[in-house]
C-alpha positions in Angstrom: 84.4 123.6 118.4 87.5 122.3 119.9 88.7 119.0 118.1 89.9 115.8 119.6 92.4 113.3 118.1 91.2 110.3 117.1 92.4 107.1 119.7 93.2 103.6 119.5 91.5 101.4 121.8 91.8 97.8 122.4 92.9 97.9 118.8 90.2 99.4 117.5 90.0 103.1 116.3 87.6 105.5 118.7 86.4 108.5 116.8 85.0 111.6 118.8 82.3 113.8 117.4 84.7 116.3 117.2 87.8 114.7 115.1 91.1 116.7 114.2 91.4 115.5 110.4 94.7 116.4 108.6 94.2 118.1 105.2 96.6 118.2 102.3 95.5 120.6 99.6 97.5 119.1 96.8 99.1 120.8 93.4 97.5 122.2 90.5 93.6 121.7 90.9 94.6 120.5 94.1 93.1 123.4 96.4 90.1 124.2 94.8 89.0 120.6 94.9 90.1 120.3 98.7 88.2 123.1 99.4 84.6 121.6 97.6 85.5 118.5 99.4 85.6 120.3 102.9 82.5 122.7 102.5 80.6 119.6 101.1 81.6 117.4 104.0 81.0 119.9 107.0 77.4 120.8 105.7 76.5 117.0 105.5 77.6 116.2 108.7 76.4 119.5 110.4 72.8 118.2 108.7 73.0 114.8 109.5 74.1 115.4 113.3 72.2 118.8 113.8 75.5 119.9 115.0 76.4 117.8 117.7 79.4 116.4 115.1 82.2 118.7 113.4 85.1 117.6 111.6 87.7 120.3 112.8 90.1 120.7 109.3 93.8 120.4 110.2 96.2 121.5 107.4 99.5 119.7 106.8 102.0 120.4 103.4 103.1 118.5 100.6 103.9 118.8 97.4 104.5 122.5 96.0 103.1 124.5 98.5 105.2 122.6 101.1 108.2 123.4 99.1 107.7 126.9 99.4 106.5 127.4 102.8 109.4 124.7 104.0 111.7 123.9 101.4 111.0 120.2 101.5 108.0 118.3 99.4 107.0 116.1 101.8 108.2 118.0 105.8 108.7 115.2 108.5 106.2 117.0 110.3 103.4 116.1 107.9 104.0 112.6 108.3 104.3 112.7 112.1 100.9 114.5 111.9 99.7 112.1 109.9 100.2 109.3 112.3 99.2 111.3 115.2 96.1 111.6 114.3 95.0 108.2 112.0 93.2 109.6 109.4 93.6 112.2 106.7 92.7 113.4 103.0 94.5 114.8 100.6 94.1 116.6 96.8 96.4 115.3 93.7 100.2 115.6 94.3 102.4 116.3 91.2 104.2 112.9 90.3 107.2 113.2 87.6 107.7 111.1 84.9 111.0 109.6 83.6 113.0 111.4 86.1 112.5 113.6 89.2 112.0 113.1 92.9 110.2 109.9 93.8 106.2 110.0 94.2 105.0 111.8 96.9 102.3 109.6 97.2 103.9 105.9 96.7 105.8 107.8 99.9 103.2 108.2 102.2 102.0 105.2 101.4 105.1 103.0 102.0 106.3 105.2 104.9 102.5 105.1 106.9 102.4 101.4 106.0 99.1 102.3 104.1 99.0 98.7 102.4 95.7 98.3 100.9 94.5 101.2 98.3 90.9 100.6 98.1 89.0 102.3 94.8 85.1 101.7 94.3 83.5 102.2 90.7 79.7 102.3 90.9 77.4 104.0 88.2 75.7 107.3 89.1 72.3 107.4 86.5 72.7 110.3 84.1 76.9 109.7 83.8 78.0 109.1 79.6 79.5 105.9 79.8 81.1 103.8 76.9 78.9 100.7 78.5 75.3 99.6 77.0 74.5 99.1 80.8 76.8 100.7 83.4 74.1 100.3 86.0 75.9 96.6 86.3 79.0 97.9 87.2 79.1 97.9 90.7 83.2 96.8 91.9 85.8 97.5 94.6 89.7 96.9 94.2 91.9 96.4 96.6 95.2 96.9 95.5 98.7 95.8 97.0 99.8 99.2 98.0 103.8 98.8 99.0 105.4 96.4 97.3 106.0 95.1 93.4 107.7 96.6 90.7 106.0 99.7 92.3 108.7 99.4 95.5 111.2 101.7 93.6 113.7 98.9 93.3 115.5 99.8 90.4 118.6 100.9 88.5 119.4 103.5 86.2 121.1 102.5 82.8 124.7 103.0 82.8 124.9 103.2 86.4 126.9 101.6 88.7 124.6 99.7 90.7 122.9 98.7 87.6 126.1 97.1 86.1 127.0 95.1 89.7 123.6 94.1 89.5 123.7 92.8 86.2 127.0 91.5 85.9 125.9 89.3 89.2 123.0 88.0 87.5 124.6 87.5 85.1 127.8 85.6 86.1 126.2 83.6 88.9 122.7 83.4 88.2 122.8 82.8 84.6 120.6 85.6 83.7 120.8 86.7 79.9 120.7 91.1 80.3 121.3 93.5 77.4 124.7 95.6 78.2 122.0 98.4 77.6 119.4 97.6 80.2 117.7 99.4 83.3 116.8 96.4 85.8 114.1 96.7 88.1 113.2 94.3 91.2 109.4 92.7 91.6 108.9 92.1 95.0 105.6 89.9 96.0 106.0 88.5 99.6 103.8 86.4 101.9 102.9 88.5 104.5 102.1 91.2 102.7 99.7 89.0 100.4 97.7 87.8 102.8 97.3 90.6 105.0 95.6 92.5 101.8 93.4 89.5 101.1 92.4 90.0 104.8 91.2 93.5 104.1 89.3 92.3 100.9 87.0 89.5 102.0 86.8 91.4 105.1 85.1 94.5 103.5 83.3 91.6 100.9 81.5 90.1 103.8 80.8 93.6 106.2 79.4 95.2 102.3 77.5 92.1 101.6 79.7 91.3 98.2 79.0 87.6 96.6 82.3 87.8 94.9 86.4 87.7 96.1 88.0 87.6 92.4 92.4 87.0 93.0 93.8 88.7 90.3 97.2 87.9 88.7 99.4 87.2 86.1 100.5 83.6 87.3 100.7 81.6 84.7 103.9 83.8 83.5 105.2 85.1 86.9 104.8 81.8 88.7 106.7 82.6 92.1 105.3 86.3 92.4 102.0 86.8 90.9 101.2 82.8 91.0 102.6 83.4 94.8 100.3 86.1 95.2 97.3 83.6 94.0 98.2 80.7 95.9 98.9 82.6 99.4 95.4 84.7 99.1 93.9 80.8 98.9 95.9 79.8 101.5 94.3 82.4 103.4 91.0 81.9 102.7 91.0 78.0 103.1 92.9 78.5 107.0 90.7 81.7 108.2 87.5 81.7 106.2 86.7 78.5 105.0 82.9 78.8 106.8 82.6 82.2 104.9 83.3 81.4 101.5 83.0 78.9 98.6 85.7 78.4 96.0 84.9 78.1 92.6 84.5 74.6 91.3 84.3 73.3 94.4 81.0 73.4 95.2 77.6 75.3 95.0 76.9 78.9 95.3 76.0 79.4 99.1 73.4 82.5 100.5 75.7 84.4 103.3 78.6 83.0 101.5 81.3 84.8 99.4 82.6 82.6 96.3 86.1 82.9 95.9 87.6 82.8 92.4 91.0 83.9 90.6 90.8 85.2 86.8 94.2 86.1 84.6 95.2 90.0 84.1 94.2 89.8 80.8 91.2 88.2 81.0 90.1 90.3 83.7 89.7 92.9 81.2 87.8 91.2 79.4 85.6 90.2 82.2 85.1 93.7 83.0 83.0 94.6 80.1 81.4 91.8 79.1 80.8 90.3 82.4 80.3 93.3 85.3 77.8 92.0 87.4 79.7 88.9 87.5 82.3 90.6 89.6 82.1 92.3 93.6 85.9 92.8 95.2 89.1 92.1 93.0 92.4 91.4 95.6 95.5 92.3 93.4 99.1 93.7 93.1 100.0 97.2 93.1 100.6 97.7 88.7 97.8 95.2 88.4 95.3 97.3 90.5 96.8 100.5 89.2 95.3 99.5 85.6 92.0 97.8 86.4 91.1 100.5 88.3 91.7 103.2 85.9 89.8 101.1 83.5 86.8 100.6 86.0 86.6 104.1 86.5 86.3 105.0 82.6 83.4 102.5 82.6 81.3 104.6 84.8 82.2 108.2 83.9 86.1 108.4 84.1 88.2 109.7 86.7 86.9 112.7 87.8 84.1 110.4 89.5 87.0 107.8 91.0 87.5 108.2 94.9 90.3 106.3 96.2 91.4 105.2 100.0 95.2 104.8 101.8 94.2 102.0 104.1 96.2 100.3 107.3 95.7 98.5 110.5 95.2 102.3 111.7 96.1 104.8 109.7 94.0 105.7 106.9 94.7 108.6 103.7 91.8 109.4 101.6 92.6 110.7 97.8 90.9 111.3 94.4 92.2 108.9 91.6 93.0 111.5 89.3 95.9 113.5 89.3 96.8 117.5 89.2 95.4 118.4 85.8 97.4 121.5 86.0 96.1 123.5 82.8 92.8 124.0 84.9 94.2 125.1 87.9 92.7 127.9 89.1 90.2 128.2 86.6 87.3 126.6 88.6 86.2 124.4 86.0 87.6 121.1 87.8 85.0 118.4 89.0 85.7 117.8 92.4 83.5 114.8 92.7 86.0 111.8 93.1 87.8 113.7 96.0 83.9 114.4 97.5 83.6 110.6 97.3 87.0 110.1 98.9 85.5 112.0 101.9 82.8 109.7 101.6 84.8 107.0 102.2 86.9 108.4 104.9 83.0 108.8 106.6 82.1 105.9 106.5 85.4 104.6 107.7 84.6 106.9 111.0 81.4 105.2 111.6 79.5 108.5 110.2 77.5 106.5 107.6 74.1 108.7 107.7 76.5 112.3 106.6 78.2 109.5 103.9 74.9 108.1 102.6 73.5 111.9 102.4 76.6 113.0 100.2 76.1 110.2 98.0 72.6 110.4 97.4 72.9 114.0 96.5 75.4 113.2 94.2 72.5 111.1 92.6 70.6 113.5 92.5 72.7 116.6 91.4 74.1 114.3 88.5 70.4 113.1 87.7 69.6 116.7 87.5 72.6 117.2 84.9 74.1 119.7 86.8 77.4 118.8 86.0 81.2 120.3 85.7 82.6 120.6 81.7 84.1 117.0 81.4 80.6 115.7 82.0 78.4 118.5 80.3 80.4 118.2 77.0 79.1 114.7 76.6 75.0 115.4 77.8 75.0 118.8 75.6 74.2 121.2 78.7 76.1 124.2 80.4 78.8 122.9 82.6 78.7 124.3 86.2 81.8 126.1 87.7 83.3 124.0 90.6 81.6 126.1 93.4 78.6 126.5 91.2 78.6 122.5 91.5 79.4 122.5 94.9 76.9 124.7 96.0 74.1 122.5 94.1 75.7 119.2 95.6 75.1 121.0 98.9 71.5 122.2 97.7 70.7 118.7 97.4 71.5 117.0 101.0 
């Protein structure tokens, strides 16, 4: 089938049945779990559509294999193809630590403007989880996906920029800094706030959420993460007040979304004692980095987190997890979170019947225990290879 790119109308995106989507397989694991992603995907939607939809697979380089092929990590090319066509998915991309070219993937999100990463945890019966009931976990993040400390604004030790830096803040702000510091910048602005807290109570009202929870660290970083807080209220008081209710103002209202804010710490806390408290959480980039990993070990860990790249029209769909190297090639890897990111990326197409179909097979396939080796160590049964898995996920449509 020929493929068509996917338009922009009237500000809205138009998706044809026959979508050009951009692939990237990713490092390490990356490729074998692109691949289970792709086989699982075309056989839901060539079942739910009997045929009359295709995704036609476009691949574009990053990482290591786009080194090779190019001699760049991340090729102009990818990103132009990228836009072009306004949604994509991709497998892990190596990230270095300490040292090392910057990640690939804080770069394609700053550089396609991809503001809000958006990363469900739900319970899937049959998953080992360190929870008594992990059937109440049921919660979506939306984190701020371009700026805080996460915007690469920062200063080696030693360095020249470091030491103007510091000797300005020093001499005319009246900053006390150790001769022997790195300095990094925290950026929270307005804008950017308020257009992620758009995204959230948006997706909380169309998913039928009761909660909005504003996470921060306020009452210690009063004019960026106490910003954050106040500007998200702002918000929701000027654009939504006939859609939500604010807590302690009020009582709980059917239809309506109730609208609280809980510390960083707390949240935590909240998270494990409280889960069915708790619907969409609206937070800053490191904030949502953590709450989300934690979220995800609640209901089975990070092989079953799915994660989405989202803008005003450009959209990258990614597994949580990274590379996991070691297993490369050895098709043991569970490729379920980036079979969930496709998921996502369905349903953000409009294709909800081939989403629902991959999920419920999930259910079932899990429910079954047919399951990879991070899962089967824990229920005591034989792990499945990747495309032993795979194959049974695609049994079970």
């Amino acid at each position: 089938m020929q493929g068509e790119k996917i338009r922009v109308v009237d500000g809205k995106l138009v998706v044809p049945d026959n979508p050009i989507i951009p692939y990237i397989e990713g490092d390490g694991t990356g490729p074998e779990i692109m691949a289970s992603v792709r086989a699982v995907l075309d056989a839901a939607v060539s079942k739910a559509y009997g045929g009359k939809r295709k995704i036609v697979w476009l691949e574009v380089l990053a990482g290591e294999k786009a080194l090779k092929e190019t001699g760049e990590l991340l090729p102009d090319d990818t990103i132009e193809k990228i836009k072009e066509h306004h949604i994509a998915i991709k497998g892990p991309l190596t990230t270095p630590v300490g040292g090392g070219f910057r990640s690939l993937n804080v770069t394609l999100r700053q550089v396609l403007d991809l503001y809000a990463n958006i990363r469900p945890s739900r319970y899937f019966p049959g998953v080992p989880s360190p929870l008594k009931n992990p059937e109440k976990v049921n919660m979506v993040v939306f984190r701020e996906n371009t700026e805080d400390v996460y915007a690469g604004i920062e200063w080696k030790m030693g360095s020249e920029e470091c030491k103007k830096v510091r000797e300005f803040l020093v001499k005319e702000m009246g900053v006390d800094i150790p001769e022997d510091a790195g300095i990094g910048v925290k950026i929270i602005s307005k804008f950017r706030s308020q257009r992620l807290v758009r995204k959230a109570i948006d997706y909380a009202l169309k998913k039928g959420y009761s909660t909005l929870t504003i996470m921060h660290k306020g009452n210690i970083m009063k004019y960026t993460e106490g910003a954050f807080k106040e500007w998200a209220f702002e918000l929701l008081r000027n654009e939504y007040a006939d859609k939500v209710v604010f807590e302690g103002e009020g009582e709980r209202v059917e239809g309506k979304v109730l609208v609280n804010d809980r510390i960083a710490d707390n949240m935590f806390q909240q998270i494990l004692l409280r889960p069915d408290e708790y619907g969409v959480i609206a937070t800053m980039n490191l904030n949502g980095d953590y709450i989300s990993d934690a979220l995800a070990a609640l209901v089975g860990g990070l092989g079953l987190a799915a994660g989405a790249n989202v803008g005003d029209y450009h959209a990258l769909f990614e597994p949580v997890h990274g590379t996991a190297p070691k297993y490369a090639g050895k098709n043991v890897i569970n490729p379920t979170a980036g079979i969930l990111s496709g998921v996502m990326m369905l349903e953000f197409m409009g294709w909800m019947e081939a989403a629902k179909m991959i999920e419920d097979a999930i259910e079932r396939t899990l429910e079954q225990k047919k399951v990879t080796y991070d899962l089967a160590r824990h229920l005591g049964v034989e792990p499945l290879s990747t495309t032993d898995y795979t194959q049974a996920l695609i049994d079970n449509l």
